[in-house]
N, C-alpha and C positions, 0 to 999 in steps of 0.2 A: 574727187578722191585720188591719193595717188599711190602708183603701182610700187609694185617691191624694190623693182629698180630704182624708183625715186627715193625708196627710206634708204637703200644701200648707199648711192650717191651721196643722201644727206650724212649719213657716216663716213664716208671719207670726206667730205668736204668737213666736218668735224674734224678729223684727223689732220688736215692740212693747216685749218685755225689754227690749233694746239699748235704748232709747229711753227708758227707766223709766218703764216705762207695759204696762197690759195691753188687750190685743185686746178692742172692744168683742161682747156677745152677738152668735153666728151665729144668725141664727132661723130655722126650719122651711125659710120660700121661700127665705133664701137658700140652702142645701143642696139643696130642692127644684130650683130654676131656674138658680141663679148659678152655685154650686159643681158642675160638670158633670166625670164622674168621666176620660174621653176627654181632654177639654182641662187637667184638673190632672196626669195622667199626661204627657202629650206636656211641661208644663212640669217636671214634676220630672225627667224620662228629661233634658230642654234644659241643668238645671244638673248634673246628673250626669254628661254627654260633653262639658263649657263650653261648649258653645252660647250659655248664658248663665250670666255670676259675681252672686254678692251683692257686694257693695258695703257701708260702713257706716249704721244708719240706715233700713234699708227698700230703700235706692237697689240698682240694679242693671243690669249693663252685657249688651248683646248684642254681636255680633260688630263693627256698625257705630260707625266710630272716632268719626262726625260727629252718632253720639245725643243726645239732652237729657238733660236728667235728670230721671228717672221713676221714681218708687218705686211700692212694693207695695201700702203701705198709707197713709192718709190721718194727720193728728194733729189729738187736741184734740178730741173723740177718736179714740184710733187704732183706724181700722176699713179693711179693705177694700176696696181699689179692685179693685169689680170686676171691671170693664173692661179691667183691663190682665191678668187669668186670659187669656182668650180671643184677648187682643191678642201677649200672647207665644207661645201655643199658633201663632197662624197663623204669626208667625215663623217659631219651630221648622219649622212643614210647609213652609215654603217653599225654606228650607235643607235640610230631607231627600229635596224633589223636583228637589234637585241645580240649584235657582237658585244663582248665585257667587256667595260670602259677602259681596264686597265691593259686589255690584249691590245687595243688599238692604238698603233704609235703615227706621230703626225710630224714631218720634217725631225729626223733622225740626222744628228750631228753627224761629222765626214767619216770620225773614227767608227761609225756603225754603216758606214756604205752610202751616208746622205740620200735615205730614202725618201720620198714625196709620204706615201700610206705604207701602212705594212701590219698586218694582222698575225697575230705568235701565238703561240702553245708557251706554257710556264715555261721552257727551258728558251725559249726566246727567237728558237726556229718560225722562219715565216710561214704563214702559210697561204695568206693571200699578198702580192705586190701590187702597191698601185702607184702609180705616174700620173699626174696632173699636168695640163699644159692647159693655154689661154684658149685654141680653138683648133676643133673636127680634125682639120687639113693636119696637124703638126700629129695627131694619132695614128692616122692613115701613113703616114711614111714611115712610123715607130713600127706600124702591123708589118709594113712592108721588108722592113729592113734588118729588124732584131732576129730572122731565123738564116739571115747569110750567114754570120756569122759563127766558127767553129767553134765548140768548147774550148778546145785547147791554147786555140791560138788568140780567143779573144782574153783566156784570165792571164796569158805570158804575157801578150803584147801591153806597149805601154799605151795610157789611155789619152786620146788625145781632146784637147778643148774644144767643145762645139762640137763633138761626136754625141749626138745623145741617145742614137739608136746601136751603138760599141758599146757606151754605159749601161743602158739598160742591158742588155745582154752580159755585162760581166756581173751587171746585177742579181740577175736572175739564175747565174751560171753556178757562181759560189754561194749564193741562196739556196738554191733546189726548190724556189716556191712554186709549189702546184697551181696556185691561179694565177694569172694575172689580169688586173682591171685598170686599163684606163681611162681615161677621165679629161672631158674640157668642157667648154662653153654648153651645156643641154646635147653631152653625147656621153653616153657611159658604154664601154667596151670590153666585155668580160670574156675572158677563155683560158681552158685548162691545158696545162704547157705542159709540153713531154720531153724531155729531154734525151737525145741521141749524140749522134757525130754534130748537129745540129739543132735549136730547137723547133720545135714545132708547136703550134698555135693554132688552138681547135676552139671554134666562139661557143659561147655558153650565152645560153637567156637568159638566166636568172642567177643572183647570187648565194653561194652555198649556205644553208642552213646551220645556225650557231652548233644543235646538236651534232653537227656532221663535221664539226672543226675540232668541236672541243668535247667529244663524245663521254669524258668524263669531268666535263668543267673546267671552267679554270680558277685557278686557286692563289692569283697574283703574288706578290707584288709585282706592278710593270717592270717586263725584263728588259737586259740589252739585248740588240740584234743577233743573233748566234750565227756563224757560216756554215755550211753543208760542209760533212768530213773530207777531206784533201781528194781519198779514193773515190768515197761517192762522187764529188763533183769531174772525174775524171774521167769516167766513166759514158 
């Protein structure tokens, strides 16, 4: 019989067909690290109740109308992304801890701040952030690094490429999101953020309770991103 990782594989290797093209070698570490049998189950159980559809080409849709477009796998060659194993998984879990489908946004285009997750109240303030990455290590330097940075000078300064722990920080900054979870390969990392001269990141063990987000419901349509007011985030 074979494991969840092998039905995920066998979807992207579908994905690659479609494409006229075959799936580059999985090696050893990725199976070892990447391919985490928890989070390819939570994705395959996600396309099997529509949670989430394939699409043609790799692409593929979750429930949020206001998605990007995000595929499976990379081309040229096609191998891949594995970051987005882990990235859909938390989706799914967030949808099955009875967050409302339509609070739930997944890959938020650049004009809304290009978020990975992000969970909103009607007027479209976050109020949980979440970050996906392929594996463990690439979280541990995001915990480490996202509270050097100052309020002020990380929403002035200009943001540079390949800084992902100065993003997430401006992310979080002009947001005002009280949680933040990230998220890789069978590691999920939750903690309520305080925002000072600096931030501060205090872990949580469990994720907040629908009632406790949306204590009077939400009452969609899925909003856009909203930013925390100019003072508040100055503050």
């Amino acid at each position: 019989m074979g494991t969840w990782g092998d039905a995920y594989l066998t979807r992207l290797r579908g994905c690659a067909a479609r494409m006229g093209s075959e799936l580059a070698e999985i090696t050893d570490r990725d199976r070892a690290v990447r391919l985490v049998e928890p989070d390819a189950r939570t994705v395959e159980e996600g396309f099997g109740d529509g949670t989430l559809s394939m699409l043609s080409a790799g692409r593929f849709r979750t429930l949020d109308p206001r998605q990007c477009t995000v595929t499976l796998v990379s081309s040229d060659p096609v191998r891949p992304r594995w970051e987005v194993l882990p990235h859909l998984a938390a989706y799914v879990e967030l949808i099955r801890a009875g967050f409302p489908e339509g609070a739930v946004r997944f890959a938020t285009p650049d004009s809304e701040l290009g978020l990975d997750l992000a969970a909103v109240n009607d007027e479209g303030q976050v109020l949980l952030l979440g970050v996906a990455r392929a594996e463990p290590l690439e979280l541990a330097k995001l915990e480490a690094l996202v509270p050097t940075f100052e309020g002020d000078r990380v929403q002035a300064g200009r943001l540079v490429p390949g800084r992902e722990a100065q993003l997430l920080a401006h992310q979080l900054w002009v947001t005002r999101a009280p949680y933040l979870w990230l998220v890789a390969a069978g590691a999920r990392r939750l903690f309520r953020v305080r925002y000072g001269r600096t931030i501060k990141l205090a872990p949580v063990r469990v994720l907040p309770m629908p009632e406790d987000l949306w204590p009077f419901g939400f009452e969609g349509p899925t909003p856009r991103i909203e930013l925390a007011e100019p003072e508040a985030v100055a503050g």
